[in-house]
N, C-alpha and C positions, 0 to 999 in steps of 0.2 A: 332814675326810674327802675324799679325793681321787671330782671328778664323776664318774658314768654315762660308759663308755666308750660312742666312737661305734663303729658296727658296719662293720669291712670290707666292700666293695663285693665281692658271688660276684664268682669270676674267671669269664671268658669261656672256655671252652675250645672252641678251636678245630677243626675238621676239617681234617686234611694235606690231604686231596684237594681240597676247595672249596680250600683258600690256595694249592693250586698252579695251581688253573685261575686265582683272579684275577691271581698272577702273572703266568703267559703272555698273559691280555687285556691287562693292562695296559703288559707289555713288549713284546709287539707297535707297541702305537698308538707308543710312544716308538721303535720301530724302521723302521719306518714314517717318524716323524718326517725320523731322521736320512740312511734313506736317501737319500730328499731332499737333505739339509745333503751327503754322500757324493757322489752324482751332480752337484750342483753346484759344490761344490769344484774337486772331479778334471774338469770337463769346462768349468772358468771362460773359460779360454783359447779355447774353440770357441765358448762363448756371446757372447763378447765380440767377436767377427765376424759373428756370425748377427744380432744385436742391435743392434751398438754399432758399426758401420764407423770405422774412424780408420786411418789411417797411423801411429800410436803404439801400441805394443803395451800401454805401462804405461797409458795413456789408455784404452785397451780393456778391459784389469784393473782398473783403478780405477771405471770406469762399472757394471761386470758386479756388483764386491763392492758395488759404491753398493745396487745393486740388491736384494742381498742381506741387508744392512744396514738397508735400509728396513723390511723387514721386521720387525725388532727392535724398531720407532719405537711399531707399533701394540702390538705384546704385552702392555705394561701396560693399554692399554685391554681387550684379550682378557680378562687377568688379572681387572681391574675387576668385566667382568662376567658370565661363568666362575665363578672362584673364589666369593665373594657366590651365586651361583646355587647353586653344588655343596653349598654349608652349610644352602642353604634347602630346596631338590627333592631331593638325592640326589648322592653321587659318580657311583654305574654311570650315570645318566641323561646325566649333562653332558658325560661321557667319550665316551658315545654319541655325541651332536652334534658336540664336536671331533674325532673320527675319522673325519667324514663330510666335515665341513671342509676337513683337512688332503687327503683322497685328492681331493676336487674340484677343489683347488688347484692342487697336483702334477701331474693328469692331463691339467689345463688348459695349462699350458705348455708340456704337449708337441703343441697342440692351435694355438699360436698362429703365425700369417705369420713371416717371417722380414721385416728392415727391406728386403731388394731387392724385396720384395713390395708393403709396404704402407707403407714407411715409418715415420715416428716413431708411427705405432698401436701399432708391433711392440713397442718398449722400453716403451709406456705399456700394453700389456695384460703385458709381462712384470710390470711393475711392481704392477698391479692383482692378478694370480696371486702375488706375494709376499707382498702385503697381507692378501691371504684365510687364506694360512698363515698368516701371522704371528700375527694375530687369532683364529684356532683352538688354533694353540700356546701360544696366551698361560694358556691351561685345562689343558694335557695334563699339561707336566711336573705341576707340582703337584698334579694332582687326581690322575694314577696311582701318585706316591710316595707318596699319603696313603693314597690305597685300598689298596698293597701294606702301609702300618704297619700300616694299621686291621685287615687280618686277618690278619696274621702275630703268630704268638706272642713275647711280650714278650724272651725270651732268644735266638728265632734270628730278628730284627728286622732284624738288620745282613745275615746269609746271605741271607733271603727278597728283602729289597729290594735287593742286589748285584746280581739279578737284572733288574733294571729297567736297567741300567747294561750289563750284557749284552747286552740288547734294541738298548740304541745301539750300541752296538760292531757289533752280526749285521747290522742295518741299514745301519749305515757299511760296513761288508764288503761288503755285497752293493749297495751302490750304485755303490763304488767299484772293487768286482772286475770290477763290467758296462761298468764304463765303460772299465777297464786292455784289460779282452778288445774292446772293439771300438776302442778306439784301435790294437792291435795288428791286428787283421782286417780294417779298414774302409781306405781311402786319408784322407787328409785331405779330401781334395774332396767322397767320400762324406758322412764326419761332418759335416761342415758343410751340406751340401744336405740329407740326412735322418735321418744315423744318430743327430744327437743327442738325436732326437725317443722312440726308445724308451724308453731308463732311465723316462718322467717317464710316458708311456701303462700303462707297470706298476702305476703305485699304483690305479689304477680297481680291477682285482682286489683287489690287495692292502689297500684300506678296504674291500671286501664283506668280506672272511674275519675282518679286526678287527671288524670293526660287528657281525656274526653271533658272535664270542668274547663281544663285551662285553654285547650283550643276552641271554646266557644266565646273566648271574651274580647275584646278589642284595645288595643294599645291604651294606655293613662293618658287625658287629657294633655299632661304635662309635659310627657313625650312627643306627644302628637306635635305640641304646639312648637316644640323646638325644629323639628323636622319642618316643619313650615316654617319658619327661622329661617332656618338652611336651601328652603325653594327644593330643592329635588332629596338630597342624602343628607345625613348626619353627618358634620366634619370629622374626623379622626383623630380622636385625644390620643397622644403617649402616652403610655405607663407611667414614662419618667416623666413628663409633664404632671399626670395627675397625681405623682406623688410630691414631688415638689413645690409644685404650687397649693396644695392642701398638706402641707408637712404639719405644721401646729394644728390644724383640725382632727388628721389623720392621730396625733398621738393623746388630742382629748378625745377622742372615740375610742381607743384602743382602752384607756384610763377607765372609762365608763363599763367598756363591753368586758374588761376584767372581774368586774365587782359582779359585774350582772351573771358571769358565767360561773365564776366559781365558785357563790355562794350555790348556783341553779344546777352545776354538776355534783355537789358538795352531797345537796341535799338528794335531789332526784335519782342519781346514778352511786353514789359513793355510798348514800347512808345505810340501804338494805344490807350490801354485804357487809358492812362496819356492825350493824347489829348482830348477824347472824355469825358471823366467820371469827371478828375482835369482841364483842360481849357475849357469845353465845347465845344468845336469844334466841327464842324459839321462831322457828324458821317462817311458821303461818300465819302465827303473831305481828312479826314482824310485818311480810308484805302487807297485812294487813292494816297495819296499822299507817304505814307509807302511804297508803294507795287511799286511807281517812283521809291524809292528809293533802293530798293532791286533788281530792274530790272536794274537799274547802276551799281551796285555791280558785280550782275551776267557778263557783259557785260566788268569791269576792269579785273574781278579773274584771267582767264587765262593768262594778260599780268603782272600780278603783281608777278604770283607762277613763269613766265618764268625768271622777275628780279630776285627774288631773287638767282634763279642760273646762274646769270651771277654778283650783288652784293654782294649776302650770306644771310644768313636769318638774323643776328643780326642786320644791318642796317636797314632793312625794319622792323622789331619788333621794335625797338628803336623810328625809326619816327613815329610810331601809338602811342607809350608810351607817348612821348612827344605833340606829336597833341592832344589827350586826356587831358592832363597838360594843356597848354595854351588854348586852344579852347573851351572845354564842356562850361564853363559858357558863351563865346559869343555863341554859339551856341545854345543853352538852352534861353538865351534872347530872340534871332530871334524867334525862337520856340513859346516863350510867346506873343509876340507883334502879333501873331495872322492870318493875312494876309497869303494866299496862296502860295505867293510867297516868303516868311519871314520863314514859316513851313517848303517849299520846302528846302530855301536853308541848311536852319538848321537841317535839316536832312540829305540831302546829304553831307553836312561835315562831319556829324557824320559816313557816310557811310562809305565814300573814306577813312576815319582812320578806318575803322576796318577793309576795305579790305588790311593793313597790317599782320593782323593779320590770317585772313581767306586764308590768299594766302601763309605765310609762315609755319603756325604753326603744317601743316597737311606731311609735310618732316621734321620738327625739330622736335618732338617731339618721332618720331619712332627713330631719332638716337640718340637720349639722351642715348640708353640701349641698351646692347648687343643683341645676335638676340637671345641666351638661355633663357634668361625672359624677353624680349621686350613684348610679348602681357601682361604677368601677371603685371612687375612693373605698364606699361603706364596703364592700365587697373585702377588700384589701384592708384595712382597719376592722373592722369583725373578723377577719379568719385569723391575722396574725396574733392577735390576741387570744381568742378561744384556741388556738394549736398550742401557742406558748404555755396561758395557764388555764383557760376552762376545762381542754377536753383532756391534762394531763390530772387533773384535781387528783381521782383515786387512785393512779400510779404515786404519785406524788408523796400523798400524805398514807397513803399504805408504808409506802417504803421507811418516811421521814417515824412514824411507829413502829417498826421493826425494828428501824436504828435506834431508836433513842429508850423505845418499850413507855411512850409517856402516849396515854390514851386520849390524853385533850389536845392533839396535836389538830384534828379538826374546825375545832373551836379558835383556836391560834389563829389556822388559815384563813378563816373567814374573815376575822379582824383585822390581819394586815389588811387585805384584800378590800375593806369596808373605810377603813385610811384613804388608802387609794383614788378609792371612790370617790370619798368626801371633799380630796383637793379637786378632783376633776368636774363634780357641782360646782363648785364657787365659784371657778374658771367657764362654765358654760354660759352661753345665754338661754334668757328662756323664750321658747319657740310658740307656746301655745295658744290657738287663738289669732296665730299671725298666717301668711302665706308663706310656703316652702321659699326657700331662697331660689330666683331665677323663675319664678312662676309666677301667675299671676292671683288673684283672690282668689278663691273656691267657697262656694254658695252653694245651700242644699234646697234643690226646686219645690217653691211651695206648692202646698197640693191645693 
């Protein structure tokens, strides 16, 4: 006689209106983030004199990205201890803290002497302000894509958290758009004596309005419900526990968050000064034509995060891997040949493939891992990764053109990277439409 069935786990049915609010908290802090990553991209050039004096311009770019890059070094420690935190106190809690992180960081640099002031203080407190970010972001990504799975309903997983990916795009826009309008308005003399100092004075507001989002929300279903698991606390994972018993998950998520970072720094952070600095391009031209391309993006995300919950995520990861593979070098061509309309469309190709990845990567990546060390593994698996190659992309492939003087070095990188990618789909399963691993159903309350 076949055993006593075990009994389905009630599904969670969730409220629209709380999943939209934890939405918008959490795609804020990620917008927020990037404006950051936006104003310093687009404004690398002007840093790199305020900072970094040299008679070499590429020596000035190279210092400025170092800088920037540094950043990346700390993250897995953020990651470390962030992630491990958020499984043990709470996602809303720890999110809280790195959103207070990130806006002191940001608002500090625009806060610090320039090098004719004070000399090499100036590059060593720019550097101490990148640290501080970095080590706050080492919490955010992963703790807000997990807080967006954990209370989004199981079938629209992919729409709800596309939305986090939005978050970067409106932040990237609005870092980048502030910077295109006072490069426009400002002389050069200005920008460099003090206009560059606004964009970075804005995040001070801009973490009140986050910090005030994220403390009105209530722990994720998911969380909650482990905690009642446990009757009074959360048991306490090891480190070394949650990386060794997630070893193979841990290194196809790193596989994944490769493809996704370094096509996504490639494009959003690297390409502006590759225009202006390595092709010359004209400088308004340019952001302008980036910041096209980014406001398409913004504009697909939400139809792309809603496919993938009606195709799956491995389909749409898959055709970005492959668009990458065949395309970066015609597209990289277009790019070079110079014309307005050649830059445009060669960028928006490169767009429209990463909004593969930006529309599914922010619901696959939360259920790669149970919901007991979801926030610590993904935490640790997303920063090692993005430190190693997303957030080094424009150091990287600056340099790897210096060396070599071959200008499709870009295009190159995107493709290993797009490789990469392609084994780590095949190897994944697909998530979509199912329940987070360790959780139970999630149901959206009918009206």
């Amino acid at each position: 006689m076949p055993g006593p069935r075990t009994a389905s786990p009630a599904p969670t049915v969730t409220d629209p209106a709380l999943v939209r609010r934890a939405v918008k908290a959490a795609a804020l802090g990620n917008a927020m983030e990037w404006f950051d990553f936006g104003v310093y991209s687009y404004i690398a050039v002007t840093l790199g004199k305020v900072f970094f004096p040299s008679g070499n311009p590429t020596a000035q770019l190279l210092s400025t990205f170092g800088a920037f890059a540094a950043a990346f070094l700390v993250r897995p420690l953020g990651g470390m201890l962030f992630g491990p935190l958020g499984d043990r106190v709470g996602r809303q809690k720890v999110l809280a803290v790195t959103m207070i992180m990130m806006a002191a960081g940001t608002f500090a640099i625009g806060l610090i002497p320039s090098y004719a002031t004070i000399g090499v203080g100036a590059p060593l407190l720019l550097l101490a302000a990148r640290l501080v970010q970095g080590f706050s972001t080492g919490g955010e990504y992963a703790g807000a894509s997990t807080f967006i799975a954990e209370y989004a309903p199981d079938k629209k997983r992919g729409f709800f958290g596309s939305w986090l990916e939005f978050g970067t795009l409106a932040g990237y826009i609005g870092g980048a758009g502030l910077v295109t309008l006072m490069t426009a308005l400002l002389s050069s003399d200005d920008l460099v004596s003090w206009g560059w100092r606004i964009p970075f004075l804005i995040a001070g507001p801009m973490g009140i309005i986050g910090l005030y989002l994220r403390m009105r929300l209530e722990e994720t279903p998911a969380f909650a419900a482990e905690v009642a698991k446990a009757e009074q606390s959360r048991p306490r994972v090891p480190l070394r526990e949650m990386v060794t018993s997630q070893w193979r998950t841990l290194v196809l998520c790193m596989a994944l968050v490769l493809v996704f970072n370094v096509t996504d720094y490639m494009l959003l952070s690297y390409m502006p000064s590759y225009l202006t600095s390595e092709l010359k391009y004209d400088e308004t031209h340019g952001l302008l034509v980036v910041l096209g391309v980014m406001t398409l993006m913004m504009i697909v995300q939400p139809f792309a995060g809603a496919l993938t919950d009606r195709v799956g995520r491995r389909p749409v990861i898959a055709a970005g891997c492959a668009g990458f593979l065949l395309l970066s070098v015609p597209a990289l061509l277009l790019i070079r040949q110079g014309s307005l309309l050649a830059v445009a469309l060669g960028m928006g190709a490169l767009g429209l493939l990463l909004v593969c990845f930006t529309a599914a990567m922010p619901a696959a990546l939360p259920a790669l891992f149970p919901t007991r060390v979801r926030y610590g593994s993904l935490s640790i698996g997303f920063n090692i990764s993005v430190s190693l190659f997303g957030g080094t992309t424009p150091l990287v492939v600056t340099a790897l053109i210096g060396a070599t003087g071959n200008m499709m070095m870009p295009a190159y990188y995107m493709m290993a990277a797009a490789v990469i990618g392609g084994f780590a789909v095949w190897r994944m399963t697909e998530t979509a439409g199912k329940p987070l691993p360790g959780s139970a159903p999630s149901v959206e309350a009918s009206r």
